[in-house]
Rosetta silent file (secondary structure, phi, psi, omega in degrees, C-alpha in Angstrom):
SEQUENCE: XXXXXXXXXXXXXXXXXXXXXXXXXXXXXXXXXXXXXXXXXXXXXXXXXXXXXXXXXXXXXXXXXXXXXXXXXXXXXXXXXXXXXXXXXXXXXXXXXXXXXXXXXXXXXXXXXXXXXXXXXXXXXXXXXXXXXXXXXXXXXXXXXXXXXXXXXXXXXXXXXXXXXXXXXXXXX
SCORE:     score description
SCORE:     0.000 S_00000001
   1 L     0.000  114.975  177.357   35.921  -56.931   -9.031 S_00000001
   2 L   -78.304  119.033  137.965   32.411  -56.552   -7.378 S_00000001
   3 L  -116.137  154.533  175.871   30.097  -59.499   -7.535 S_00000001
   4 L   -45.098  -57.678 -145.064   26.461  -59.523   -6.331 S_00000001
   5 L  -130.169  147.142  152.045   26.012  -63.077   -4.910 S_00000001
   6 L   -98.057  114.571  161.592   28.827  -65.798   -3.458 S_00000001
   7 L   -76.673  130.613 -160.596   28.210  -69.249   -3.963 S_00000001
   8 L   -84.982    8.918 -174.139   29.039  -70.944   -1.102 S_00000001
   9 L  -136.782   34.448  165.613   30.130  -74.662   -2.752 S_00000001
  10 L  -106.882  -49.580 -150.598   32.260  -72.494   -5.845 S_00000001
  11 L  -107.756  137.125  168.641   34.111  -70.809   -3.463 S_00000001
  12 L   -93.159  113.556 -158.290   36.168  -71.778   -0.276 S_00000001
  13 L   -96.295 -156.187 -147.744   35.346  -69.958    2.252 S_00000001
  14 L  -117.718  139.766 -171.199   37.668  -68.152    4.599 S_00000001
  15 L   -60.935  134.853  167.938   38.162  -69.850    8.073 S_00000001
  16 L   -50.346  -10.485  151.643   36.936  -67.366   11.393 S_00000001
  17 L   -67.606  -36.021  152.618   40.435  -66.888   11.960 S_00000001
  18 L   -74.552  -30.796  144.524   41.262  -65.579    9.027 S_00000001
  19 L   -84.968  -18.985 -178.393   38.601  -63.086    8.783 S_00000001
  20 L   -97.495   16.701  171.515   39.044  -61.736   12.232 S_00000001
  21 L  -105.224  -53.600 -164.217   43.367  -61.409   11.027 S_00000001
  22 H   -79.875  -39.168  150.936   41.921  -59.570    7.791 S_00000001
  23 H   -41.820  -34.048  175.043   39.769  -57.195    9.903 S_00000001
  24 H   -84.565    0.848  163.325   42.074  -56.228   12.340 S_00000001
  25 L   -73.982  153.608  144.655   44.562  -54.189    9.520 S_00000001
  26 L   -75.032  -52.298 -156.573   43.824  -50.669    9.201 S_00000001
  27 L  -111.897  121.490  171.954   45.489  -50.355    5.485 S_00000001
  28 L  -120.319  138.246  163.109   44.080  -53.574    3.506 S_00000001
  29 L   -91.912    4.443 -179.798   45.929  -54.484    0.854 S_00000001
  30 L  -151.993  153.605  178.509   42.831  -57.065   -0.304 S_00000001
  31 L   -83.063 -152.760  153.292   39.247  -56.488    0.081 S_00000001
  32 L   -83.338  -11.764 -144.488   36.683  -58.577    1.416 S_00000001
  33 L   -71.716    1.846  159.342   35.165  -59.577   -1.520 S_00000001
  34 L   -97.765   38.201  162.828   35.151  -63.104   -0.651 S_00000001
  35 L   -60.444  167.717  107.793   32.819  -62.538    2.270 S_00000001
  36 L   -53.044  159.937  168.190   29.302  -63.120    2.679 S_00000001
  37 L   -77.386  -40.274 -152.661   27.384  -59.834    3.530 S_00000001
  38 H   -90.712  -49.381  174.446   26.816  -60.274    6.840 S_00000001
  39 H   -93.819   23.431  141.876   30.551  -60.689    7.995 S_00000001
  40 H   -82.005  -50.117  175.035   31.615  -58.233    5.247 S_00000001
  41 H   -61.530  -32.208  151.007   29.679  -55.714    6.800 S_00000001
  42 H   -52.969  -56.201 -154.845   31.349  -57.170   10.191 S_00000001
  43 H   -73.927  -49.899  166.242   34.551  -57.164    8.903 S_00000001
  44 H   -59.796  -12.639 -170.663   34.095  -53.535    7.532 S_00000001
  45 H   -85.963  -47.360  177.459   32.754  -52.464   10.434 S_00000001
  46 H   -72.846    7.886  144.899   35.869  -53.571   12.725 S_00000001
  47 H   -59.160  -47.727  166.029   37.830  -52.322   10.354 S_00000001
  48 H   -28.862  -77.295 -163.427   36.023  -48.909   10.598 S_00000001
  49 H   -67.990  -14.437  153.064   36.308  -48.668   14.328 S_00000001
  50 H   -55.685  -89.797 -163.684   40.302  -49.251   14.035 S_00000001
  51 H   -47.532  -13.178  160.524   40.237  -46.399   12.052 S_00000001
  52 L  -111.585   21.155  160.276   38.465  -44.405   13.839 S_00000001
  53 L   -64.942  -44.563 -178.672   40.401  -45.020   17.146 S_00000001
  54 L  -119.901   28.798  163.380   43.235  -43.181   15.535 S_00000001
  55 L   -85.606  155.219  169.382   41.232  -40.122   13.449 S_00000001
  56 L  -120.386  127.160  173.596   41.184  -36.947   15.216 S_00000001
  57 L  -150.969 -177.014 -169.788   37.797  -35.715   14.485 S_00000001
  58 L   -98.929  152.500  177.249   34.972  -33.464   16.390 S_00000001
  59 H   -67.947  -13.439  141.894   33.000  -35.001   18.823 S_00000001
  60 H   -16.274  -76.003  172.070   29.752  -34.638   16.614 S_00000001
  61 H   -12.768  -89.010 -179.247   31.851  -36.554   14.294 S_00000001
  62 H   -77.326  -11.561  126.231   32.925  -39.832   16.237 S_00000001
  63 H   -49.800  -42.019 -168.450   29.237  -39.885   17.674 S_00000001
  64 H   -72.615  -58.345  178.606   27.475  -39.941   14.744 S_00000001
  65 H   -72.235   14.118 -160.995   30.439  -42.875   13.011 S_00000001
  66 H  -105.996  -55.037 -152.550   30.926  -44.284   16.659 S_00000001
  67 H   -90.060  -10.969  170.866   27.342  -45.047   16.835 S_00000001
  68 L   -79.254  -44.717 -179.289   26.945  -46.145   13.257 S_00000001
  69 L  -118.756   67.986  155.568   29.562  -49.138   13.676 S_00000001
  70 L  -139.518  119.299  157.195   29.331  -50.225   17.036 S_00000001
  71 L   -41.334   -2.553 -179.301   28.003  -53.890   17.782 S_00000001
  72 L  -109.532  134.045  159.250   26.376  -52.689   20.796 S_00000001
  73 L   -76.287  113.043  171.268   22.419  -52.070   21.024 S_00000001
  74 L   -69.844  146.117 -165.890   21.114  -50.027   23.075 S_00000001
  75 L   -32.420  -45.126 -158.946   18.459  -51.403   26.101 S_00000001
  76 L   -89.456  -24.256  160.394   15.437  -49.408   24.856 S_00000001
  77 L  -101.846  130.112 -168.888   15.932  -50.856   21.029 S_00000001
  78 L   -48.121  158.558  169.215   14.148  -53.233   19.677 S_00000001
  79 L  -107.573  108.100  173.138   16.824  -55.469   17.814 S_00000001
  80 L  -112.046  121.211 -169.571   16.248  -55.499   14.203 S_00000001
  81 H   -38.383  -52.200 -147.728   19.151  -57.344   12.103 S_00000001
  82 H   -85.946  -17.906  174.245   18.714  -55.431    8.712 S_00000001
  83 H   -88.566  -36.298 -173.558   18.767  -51.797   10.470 S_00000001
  84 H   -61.883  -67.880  168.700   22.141  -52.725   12.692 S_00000001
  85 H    -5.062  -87.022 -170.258   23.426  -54.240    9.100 S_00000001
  86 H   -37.349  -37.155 -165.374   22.305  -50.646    7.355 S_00000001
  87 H   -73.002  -57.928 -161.751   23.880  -48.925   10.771 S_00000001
  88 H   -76.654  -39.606 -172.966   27.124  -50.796   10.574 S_00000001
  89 H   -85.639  -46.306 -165.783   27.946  -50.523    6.710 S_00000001
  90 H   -74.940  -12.398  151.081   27.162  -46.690    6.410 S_00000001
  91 H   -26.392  -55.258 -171.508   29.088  -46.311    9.623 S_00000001
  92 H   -70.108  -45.038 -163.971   31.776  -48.034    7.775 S_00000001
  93 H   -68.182  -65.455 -129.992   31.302  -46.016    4.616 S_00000001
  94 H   -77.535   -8.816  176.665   31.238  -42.698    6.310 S_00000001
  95 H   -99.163  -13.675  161.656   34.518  -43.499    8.448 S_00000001
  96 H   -73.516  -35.853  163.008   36.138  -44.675    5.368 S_00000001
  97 H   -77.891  -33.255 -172.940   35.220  -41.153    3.613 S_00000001
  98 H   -75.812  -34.625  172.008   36.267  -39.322    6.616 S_00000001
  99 H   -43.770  -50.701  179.151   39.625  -41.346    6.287 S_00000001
 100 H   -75.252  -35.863 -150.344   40.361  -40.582    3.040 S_00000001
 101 H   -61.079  -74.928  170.194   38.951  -36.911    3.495 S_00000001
 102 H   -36.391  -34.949  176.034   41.972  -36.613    5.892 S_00000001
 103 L   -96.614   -8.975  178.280   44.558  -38.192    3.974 S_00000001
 104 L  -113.517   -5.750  161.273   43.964  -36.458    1.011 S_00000001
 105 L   -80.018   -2.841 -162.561   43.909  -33.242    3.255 S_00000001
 106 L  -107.478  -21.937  166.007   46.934  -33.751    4.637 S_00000001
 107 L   -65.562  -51.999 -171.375   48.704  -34.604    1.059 S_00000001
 108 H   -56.997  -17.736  171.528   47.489  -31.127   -0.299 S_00000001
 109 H   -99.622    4.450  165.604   48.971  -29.570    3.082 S_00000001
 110 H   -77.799  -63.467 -164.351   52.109  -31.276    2.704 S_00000001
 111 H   -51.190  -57.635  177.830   52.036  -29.991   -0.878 S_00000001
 112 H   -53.500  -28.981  178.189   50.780  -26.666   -0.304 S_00000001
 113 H   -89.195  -20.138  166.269   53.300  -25.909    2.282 S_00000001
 114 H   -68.684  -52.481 -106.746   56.382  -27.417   -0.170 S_00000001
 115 H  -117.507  -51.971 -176.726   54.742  -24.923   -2.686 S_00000001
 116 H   -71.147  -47.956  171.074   54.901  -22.015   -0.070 S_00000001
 117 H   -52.679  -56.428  119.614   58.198  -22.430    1.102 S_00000001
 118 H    10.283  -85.700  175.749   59.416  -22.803   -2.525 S_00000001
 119 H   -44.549  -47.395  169.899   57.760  -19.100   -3.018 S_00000001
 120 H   -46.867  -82.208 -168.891   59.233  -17.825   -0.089 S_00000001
 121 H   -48.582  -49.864  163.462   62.732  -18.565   -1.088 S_00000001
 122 H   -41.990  -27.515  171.023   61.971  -17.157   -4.552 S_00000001
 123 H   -84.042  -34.754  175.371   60.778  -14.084   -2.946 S_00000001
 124 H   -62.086  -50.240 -169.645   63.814  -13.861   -0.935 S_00000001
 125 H   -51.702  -68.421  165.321   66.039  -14.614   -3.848 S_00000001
 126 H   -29.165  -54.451 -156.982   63.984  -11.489   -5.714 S_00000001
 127 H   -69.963  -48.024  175.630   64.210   -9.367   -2.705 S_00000001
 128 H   -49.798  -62.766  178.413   68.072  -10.077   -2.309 S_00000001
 129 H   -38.215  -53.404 -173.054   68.277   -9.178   -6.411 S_00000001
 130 H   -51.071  -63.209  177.815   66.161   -5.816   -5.863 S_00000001
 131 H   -28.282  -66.308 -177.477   68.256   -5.026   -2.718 S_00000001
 132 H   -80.159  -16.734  164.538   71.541   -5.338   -5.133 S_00000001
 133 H   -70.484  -23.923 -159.249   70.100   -3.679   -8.258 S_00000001
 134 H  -103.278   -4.299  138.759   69.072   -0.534   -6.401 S_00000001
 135 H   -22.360  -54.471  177.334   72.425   -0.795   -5.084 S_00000001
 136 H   -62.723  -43.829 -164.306   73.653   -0.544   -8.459 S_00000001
 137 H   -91.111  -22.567  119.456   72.108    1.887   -9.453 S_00000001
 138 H    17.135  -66.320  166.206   72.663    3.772   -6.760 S_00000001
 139 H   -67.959  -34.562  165.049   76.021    3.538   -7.833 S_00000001
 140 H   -50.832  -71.268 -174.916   75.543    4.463  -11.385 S_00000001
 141 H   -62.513    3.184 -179.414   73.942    7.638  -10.570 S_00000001
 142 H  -100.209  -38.971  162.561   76.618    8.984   -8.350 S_00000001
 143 H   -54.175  -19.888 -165.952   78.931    8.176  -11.404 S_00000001
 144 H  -102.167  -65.478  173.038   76.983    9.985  -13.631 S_00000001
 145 H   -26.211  -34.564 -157.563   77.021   12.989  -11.183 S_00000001
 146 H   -85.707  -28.960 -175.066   80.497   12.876  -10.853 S_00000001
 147 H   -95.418  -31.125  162.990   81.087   13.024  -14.493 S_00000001
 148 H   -68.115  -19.555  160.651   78.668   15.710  -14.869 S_00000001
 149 H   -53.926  -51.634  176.349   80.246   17.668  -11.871 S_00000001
 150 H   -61.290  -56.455  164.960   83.535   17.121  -14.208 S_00000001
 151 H   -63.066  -28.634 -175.915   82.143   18.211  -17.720 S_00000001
 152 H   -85.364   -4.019 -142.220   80.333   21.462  -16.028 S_00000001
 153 H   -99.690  -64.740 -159.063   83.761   21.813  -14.538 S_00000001
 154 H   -97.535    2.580  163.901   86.121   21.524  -17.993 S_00000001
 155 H   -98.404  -30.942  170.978   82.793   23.806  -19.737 S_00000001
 156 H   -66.215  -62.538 -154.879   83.482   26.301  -17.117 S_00000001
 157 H   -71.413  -48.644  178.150   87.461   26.572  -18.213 S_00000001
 158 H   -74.026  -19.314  161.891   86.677   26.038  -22.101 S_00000001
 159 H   -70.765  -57.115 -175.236   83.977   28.981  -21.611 S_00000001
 160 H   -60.602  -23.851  164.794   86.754   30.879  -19.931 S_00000001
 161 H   -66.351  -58.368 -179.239   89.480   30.232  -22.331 S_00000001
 162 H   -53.406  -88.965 -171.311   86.946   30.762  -25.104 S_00000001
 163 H   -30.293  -50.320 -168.470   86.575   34.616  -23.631 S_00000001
 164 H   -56.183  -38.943  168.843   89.985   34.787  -23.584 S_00000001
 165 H   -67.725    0.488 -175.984   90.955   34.268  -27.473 S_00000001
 166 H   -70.569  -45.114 -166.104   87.924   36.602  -27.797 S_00000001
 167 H   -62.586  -42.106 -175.711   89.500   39.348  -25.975 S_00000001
 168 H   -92.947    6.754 -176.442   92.626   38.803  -27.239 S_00000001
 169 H  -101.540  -11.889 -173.825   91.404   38.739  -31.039 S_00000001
 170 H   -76.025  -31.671 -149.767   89.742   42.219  -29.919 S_00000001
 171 H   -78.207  -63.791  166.627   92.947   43.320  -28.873 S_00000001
 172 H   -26.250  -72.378 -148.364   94.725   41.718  -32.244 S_00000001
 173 L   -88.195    0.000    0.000   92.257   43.361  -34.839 S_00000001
């Protein structure tokens, strides 16, 4: 549940010990939302920078979110609160997208590789099946030679027989 504004004498709010314990998970199981913005955008940010201590990304990458949530200013910039704010929550966002980005690439390559393997064995299973069909048939067709080798065999002897009562019916009449 998102609200805009916290009233600070509705609500109690949470002790600096207790926000720097809720910052330091990676995987929050509760948000922030009883924060103020300025240490929710704190809290998200050292949340952030856990997470991206243990992303593997390009170094493009973890400059561009490195420099979006890091508390340190550089010498040469003026310090203005509401751009370090702006710095530190899209920091936050964009290491929280890259987080997920990663985690939901790595379910679909778990999946996708369950999926392949899966195929694989079905193609093996097929391939074994082909392997033993052509086997078969293989087998068929030498039977079927064998019996036609046999019938032109017993057509030769019933043609020759066949001459013979011919011969002998010439001889008869």
């Amino acid at each position: 549940m998102c609200s805009a504004v916290l009233d600070p004498n509705s609500v109690l709010y949470p002790e600096a010990q207790d926000f720097y314990e809720w910052s330091s998970k990676i995987w929050l199981e509760e948000g922030f939302e009883d924060l103020f913005q300025d240490d929710f955008i704190r809290a998200s940010g050292r949340v952030a920078r856990r997470k991206l201590d243990r992303m593997e990304t390009g170094p493009y990458q973890r400059a561009l979110l490195c420099r979006g949530i890091t508390t340190k200013v550089d010498v040469e910039d003026e310090r203005n609160p509401v751009l370090q704010q702006a710095m530190e929550y899209v920091g936050a966002v964009g290491t929280m997208v890259m987080d997920e980005l990663a985690y939901v690439h790595e379910r679909t390559e778990t999946g996708l590789g369950m999926a392949m393997n899966r195929i694989e064995r079905e193609v093996t299973r097929v391939d074994e099946a082909v392997v033993e069909h052509t086997t078969l048939i293989a087998e068929v067709q030498g039977d079927i030679e064998n019996l036609i080798a046999r019938d032109r065999g017993r057509l030769n002897v019933e043609d020759a027989l066949q001459m013979e009562v011919t011969g002998l019916r010439h001889l008869v009449s």
